[in-house]
TILODREN-548606 format. One line per 4 residues: number of its first residue (from 1); their letters; for each residue x, y, z of N, C-alpha, C. Coordinates in steps of 0.05 Angstrom, whole numbers, plus 5000, padded with zeros to 4 digits. Last residue first. Layout:
BEGIN
NUM> A> X,Y,Z,X,Y,Z,X,Y,Z  ... .
***
This chain:
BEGIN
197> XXXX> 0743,9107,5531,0727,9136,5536,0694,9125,5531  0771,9056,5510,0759,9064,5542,0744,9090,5553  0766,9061,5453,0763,9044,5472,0749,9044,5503  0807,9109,5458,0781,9108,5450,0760,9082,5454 .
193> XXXX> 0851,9088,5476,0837,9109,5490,0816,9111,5471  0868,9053,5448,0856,9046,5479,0844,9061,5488  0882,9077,5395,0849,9056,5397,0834,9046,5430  0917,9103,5411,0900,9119,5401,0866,9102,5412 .
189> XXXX> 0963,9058,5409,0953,9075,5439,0923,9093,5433  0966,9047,5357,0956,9026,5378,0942,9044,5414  0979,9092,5339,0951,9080,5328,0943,9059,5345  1030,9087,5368,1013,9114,5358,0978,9103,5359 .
185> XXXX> 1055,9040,5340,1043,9037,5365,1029,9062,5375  1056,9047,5294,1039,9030,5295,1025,9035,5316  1090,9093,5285,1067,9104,5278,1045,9077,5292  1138,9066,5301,1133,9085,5323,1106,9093,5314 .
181> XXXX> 1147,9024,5258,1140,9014,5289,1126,9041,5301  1153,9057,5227,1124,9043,5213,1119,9036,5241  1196,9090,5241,1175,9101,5234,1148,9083,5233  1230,9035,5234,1228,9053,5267,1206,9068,5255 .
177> XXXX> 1229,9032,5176,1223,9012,5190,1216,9019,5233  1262,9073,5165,1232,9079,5158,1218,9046,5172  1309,9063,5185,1292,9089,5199,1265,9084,5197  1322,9021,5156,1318,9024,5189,1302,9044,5194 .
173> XXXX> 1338,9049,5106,1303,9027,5098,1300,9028,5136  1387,9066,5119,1359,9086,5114,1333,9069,5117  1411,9023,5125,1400,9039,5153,1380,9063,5150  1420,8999,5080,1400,8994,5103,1385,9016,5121 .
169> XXXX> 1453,9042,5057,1428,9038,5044,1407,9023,5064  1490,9047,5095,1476,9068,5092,1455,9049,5083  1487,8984,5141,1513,8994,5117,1487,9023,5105  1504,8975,5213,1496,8972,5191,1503,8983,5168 .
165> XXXX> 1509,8973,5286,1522,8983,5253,1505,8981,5236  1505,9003,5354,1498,8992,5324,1515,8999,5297  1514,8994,5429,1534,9008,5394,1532,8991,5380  1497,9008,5482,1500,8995,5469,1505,9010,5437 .
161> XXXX> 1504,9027,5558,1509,9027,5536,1497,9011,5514  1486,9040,5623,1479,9015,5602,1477,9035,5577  1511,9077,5665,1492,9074,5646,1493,9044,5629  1552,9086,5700,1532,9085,5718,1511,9074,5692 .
157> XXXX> 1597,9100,5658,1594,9115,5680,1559,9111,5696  1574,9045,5615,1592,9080,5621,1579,9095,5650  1577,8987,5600,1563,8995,5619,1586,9025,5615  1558,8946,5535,1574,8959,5556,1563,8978,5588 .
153> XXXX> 1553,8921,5480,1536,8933,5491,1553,8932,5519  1556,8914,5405,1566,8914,5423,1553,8933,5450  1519,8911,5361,1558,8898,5358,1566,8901,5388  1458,8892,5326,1475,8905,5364,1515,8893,5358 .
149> XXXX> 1441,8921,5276,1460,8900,5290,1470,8908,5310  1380,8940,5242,1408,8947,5258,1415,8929,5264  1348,8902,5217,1373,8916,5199,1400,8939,5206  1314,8884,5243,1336,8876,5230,1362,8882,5216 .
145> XXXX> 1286,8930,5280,1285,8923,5256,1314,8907,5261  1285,8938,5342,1254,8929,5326,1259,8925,5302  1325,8965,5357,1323,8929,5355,1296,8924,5343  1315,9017,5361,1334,9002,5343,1335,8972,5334 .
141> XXXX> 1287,9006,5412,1268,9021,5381,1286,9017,5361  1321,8999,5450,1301,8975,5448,1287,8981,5416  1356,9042,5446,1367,9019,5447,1341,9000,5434  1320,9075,5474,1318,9085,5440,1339,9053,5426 .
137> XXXX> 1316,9050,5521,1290,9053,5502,1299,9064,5477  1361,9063,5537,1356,9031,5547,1324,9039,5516  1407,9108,5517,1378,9103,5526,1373,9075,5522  1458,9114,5502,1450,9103,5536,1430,9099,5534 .
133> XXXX> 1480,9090,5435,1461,9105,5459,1467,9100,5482  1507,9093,5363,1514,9090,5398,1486,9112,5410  1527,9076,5297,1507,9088,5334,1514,9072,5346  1550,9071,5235,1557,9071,5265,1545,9088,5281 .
129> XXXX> 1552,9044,5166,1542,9071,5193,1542,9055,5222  1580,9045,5108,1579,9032,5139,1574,9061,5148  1593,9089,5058,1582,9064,5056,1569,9043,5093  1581,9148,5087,1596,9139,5077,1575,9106,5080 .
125> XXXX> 1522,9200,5074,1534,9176,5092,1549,9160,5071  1500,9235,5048,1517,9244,5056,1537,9217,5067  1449,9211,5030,1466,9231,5014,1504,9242,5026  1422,9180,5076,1435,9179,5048,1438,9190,5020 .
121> XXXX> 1429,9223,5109,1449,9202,5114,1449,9188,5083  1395,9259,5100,1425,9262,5106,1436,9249,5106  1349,9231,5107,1348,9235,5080,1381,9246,5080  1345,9205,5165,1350,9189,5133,1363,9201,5114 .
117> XXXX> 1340,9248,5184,1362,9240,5181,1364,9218,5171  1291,9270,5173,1314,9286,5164,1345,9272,5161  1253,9229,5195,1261,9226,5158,1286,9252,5151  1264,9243,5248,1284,9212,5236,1273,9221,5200 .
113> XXXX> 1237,9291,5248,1263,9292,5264,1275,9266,5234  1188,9281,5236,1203,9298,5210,1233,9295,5221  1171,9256,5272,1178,9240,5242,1195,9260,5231  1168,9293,5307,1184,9270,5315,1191,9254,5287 .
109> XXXX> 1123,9317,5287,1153,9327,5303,1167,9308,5296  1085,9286,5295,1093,9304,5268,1121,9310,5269  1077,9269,5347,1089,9251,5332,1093,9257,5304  1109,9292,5410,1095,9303,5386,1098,9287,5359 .
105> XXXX> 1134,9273,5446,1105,9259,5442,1095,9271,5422  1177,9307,5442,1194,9278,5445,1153,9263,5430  1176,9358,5458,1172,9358,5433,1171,9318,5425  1202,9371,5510,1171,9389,5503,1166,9362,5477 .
101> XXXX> 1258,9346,5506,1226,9330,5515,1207,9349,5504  1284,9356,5431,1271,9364,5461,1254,9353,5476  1332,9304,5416,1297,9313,5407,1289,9322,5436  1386,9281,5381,1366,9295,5402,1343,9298,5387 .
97> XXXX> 1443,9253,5372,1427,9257,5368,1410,9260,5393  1500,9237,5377,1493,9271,5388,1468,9268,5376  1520,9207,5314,1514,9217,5338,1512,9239,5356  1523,9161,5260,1503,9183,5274,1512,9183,5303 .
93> XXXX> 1587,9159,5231,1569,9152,5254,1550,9175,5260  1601,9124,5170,1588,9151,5183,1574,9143,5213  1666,9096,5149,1641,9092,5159,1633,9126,5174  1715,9100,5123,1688,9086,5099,1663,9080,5117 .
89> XXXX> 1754,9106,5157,1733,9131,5136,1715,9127,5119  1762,9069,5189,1737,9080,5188,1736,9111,5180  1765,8999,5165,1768,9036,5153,1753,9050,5159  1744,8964,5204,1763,8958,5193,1774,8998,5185 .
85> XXXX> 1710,8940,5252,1694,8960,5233,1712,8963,5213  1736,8907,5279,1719,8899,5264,1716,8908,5242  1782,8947,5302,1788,8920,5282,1769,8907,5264  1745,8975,5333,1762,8992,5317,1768,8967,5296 .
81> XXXX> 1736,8933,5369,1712,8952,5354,1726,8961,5328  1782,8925,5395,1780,8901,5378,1749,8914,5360  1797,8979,5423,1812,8964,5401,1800,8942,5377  1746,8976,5457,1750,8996,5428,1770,8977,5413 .
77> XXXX> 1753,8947,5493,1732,8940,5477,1742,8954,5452  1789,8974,5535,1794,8948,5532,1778,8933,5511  1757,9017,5544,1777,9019,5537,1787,8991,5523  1676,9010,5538,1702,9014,5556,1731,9006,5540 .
73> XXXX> 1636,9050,5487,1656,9030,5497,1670,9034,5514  1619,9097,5486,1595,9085,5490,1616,9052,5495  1654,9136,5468,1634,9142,5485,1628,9129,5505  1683,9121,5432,1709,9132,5458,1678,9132,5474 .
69> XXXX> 1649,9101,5389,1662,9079,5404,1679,9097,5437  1633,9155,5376,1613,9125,5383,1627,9107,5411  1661,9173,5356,1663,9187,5381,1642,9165,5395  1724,9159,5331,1694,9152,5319,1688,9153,5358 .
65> XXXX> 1783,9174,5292,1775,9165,5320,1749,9173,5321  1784,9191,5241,1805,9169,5247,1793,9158,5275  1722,9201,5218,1747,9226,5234,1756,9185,5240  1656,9232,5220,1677,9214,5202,1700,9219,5212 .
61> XXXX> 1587,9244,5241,1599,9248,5237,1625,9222,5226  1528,9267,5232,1538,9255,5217,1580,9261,5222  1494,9292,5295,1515,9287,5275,1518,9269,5255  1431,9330,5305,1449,9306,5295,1467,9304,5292 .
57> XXXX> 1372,9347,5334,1388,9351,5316,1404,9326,5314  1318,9403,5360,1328,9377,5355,1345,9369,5338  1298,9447,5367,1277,9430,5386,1304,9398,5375  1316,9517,5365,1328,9493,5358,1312,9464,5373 .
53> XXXX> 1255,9559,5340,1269,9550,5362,1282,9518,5357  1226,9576,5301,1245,9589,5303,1267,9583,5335  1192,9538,5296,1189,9564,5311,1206,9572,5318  1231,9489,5296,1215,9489,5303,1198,9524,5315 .
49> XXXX> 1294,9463,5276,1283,9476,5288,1243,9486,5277  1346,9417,5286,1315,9415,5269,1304,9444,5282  1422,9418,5258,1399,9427,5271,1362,9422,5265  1464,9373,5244,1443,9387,5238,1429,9397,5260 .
45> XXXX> 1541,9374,5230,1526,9383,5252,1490,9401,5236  1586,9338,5204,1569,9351,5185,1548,9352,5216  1665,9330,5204,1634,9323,5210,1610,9353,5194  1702,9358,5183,1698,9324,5175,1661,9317,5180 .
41> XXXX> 1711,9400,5213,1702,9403,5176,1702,9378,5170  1694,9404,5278,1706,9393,5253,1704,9396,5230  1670,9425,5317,1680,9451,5290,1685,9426,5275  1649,9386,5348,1633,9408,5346,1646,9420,5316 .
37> XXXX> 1695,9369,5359,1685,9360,5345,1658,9363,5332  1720,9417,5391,1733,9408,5369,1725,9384,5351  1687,9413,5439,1686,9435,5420,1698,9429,5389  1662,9362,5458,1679,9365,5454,1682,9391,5434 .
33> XXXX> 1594,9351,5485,1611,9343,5459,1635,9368,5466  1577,9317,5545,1592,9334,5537,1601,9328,5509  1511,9295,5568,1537,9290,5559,1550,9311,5538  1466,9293,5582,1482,9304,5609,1509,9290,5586 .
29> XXXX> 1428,9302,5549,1430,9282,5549,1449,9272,5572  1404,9360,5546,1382,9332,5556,1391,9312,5543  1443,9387,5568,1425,9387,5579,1405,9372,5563  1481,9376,5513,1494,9366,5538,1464,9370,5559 .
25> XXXX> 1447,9392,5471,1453,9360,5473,1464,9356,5502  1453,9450,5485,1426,9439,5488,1430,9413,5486  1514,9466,5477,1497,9474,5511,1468,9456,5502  1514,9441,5420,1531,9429,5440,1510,9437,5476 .
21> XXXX> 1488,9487,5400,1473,9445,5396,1490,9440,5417  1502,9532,5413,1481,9527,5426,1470,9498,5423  1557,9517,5384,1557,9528,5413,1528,9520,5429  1531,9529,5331,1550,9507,5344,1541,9500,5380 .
17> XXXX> 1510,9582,5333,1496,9557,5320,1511,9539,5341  1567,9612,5340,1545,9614,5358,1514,9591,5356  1601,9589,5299,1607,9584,5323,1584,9585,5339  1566,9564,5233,1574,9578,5257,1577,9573,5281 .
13> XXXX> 1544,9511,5223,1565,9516,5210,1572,9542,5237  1491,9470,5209,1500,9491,5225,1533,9492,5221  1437,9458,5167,1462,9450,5172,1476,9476,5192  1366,9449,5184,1392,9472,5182,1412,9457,5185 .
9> XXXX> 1305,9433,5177,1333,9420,5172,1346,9442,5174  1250,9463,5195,1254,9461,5181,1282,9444,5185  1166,9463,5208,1191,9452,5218,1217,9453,5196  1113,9507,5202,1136,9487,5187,1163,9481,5195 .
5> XXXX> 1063,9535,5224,1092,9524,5230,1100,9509,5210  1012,9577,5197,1022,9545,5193,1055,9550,5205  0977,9617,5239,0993,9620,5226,1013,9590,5221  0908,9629,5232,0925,9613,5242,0951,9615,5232 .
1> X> 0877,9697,5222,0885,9673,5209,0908,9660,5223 .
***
């Protein structure tokens, strides 16, 4: 008898947990989290795992200095970022988000990834939420709804930046608005290839 997988959410809390989201975000995104934002008791670090193997995860993270902006802004930008956004303990930034390539086309996978972090975010997310990417493509899958707001877009170390806001209760209806896009075009690619077979 087949044995059913079920993908499951872990909040991670241990050093050796920790340790391994930090070594697996920095190899497939080539960017370093910071041990001490790794432990924070401000932030909230998820894991998705998959057969008992970590395939994907998140921050929710909160802290006087918002790792969005030191990331994904040049120096001369943050200040007046920092001014917009006004308190930012009244805002949650998703970041350090992942999804293994093996796992990136798997589209079961991949939903359960973004409805985990819906369903964290609103429960957990302060009123304003704050992203940041390099990916020119997960950049472009943000812009498909209205309900993110590009605030600001930059160049880091060789990459094209850009850094969204919006307020929780949106940004949850966002996700599920990135889901309706990412299933459309699923069903769109499905029909070529059957189409052309």
């Amino acid at each position: 008898m087949k044995t059913i997988r079920i993908p499951a959410l872990k909040k991670l809390t241990n050093p050796a947990e920790l340790s391994q989201y930090g070594a697996t975000y920095f190899q497939c995104s080539g960017l370093p989290i910071p041990p001490a934002y790794l432990q924070s008791t401000s932030n909230r670090v998820y894991g998705i795992y998959y057969n008992r193997q970590m395939i994907g995860g998140f921050i929710l993270g909160k802290g006087a200095t918002l790792r969005t902006l030191e990331v994904f802004a040049q120096p001369d930008a943050r200040q007046r970022l920092y001014q917009e956004l006004g308190v930012t303990s009244e805002c949650t930034e998703i970041t350090c988000f992942w999804i293994a390539p093996q796992f990136r086309r798997n589209t079961m996978l991949n939903t359960f990834v973004w409805l985990c972090l819906g369903f964290t975010l609103s429960r957990f997310g302060a009123p304003n939420v704050i992203f940041g990417t390099c990916s020119a493509s997960l950049a472009k899958l943000y812009s498909t709804t209205p309900k993110a707001i590009l605030i600001h877009q930059d160049r880091m170390n060789g990459k094209n930046t850009f850094i969204f806001r919006g307020d929780r209760q949106v940004s949850v209806r966002a996700f599920a608005d990135i889901l309706r896009h990412k299933w459309a075009r699923l069903i769109q690619i499905q029909s070529r290839r059957i189409s052309a077979a």
